[in-house]
N, C-alpha and C positions, 0 to 999 in steps of 0.2 A: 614532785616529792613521791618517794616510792611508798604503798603502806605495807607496814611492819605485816606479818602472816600474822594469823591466829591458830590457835592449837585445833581449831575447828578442820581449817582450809589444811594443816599440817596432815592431818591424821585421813582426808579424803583419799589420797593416795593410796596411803599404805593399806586401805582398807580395801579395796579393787585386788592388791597384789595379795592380801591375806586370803581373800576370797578366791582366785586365781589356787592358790597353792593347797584351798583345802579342797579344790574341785581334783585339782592335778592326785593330791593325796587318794582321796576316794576310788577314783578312775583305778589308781594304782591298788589301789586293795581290793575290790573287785577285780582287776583282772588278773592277780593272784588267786583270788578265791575259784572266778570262772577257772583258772588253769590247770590248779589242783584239781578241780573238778573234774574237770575234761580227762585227766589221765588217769581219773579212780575211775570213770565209764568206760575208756577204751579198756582199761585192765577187766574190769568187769565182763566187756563184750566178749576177750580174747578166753575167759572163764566158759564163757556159756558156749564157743564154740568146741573147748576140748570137752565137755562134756558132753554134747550130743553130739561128739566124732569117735568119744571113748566111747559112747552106748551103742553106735552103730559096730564098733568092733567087736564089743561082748557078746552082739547078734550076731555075727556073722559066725564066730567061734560056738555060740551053743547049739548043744547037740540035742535040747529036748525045751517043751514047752514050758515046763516049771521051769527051767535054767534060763528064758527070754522074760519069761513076765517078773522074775525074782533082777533081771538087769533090768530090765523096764522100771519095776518099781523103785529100785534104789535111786533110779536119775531123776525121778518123779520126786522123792523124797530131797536130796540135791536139789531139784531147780526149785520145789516150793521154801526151803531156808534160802536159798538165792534171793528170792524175791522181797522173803523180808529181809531181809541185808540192801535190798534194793530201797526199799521204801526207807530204811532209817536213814541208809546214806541222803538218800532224795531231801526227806527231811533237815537233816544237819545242813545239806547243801543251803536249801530257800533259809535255815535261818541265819546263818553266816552272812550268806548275802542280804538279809532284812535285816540283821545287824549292823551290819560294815554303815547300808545309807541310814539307816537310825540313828547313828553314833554321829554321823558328817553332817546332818542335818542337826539335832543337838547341838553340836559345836560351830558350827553357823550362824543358829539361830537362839541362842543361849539362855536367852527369856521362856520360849516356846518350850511347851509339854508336851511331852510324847506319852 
């Protein structure tokens, strides 16, 4: 005699492939996240080299020592906003990604307090 399932034994299944598809999910939103990231630092990188290739040319063109430290300073002035553009980006980056598993874990573990 075969026994009838129970909604217990039913739901074992689906509960493996729900888990399955919220890891698959996560995976997928981080490496979204990683991706954008990765080509706001290469753009980033591709910044900081025209800039100290623009300051070497403004050297090489000036003709007196106020006219090198007035380019010197301006790239000095540039790369220090650079950096805090660097640091915020940095930041938004670690929180997207501490959001993205925050949210996965959440929805996972639906009881559990974050």
């Amino acid at each position: 005699m075969a026994s009838k399932p129970t909604d217990a034994s039913m739901r074992f299944p689906n509960l493996g492939k729900e888990q399955t598809e919220a890891i698959l999910s996560m995976q997928k939103e981080l490496l979204d996240a990683y991706d954008q990231s990765s080509r706001a630092w290469l753009a980033r990188v591709k910044t900081e080299v025209d800039l100290w290739s623009d300051l070497a040319k403004k050297l090489s063109a000036t003709q007196s020592v106020p006219d090198a430290v007035g380019a010197y300073q301006q790239c000095v002035a540039q790369r220090m906003q650079m950096a805090a553009e660097d640091g915020r980006r940095l930041y938004d980056d670690c929180q997207k990604i501490t959001q993205t598993i925050t949210r996965s874990l959440s929805n996972r573990y639906p009881g559990a307090s974050t």
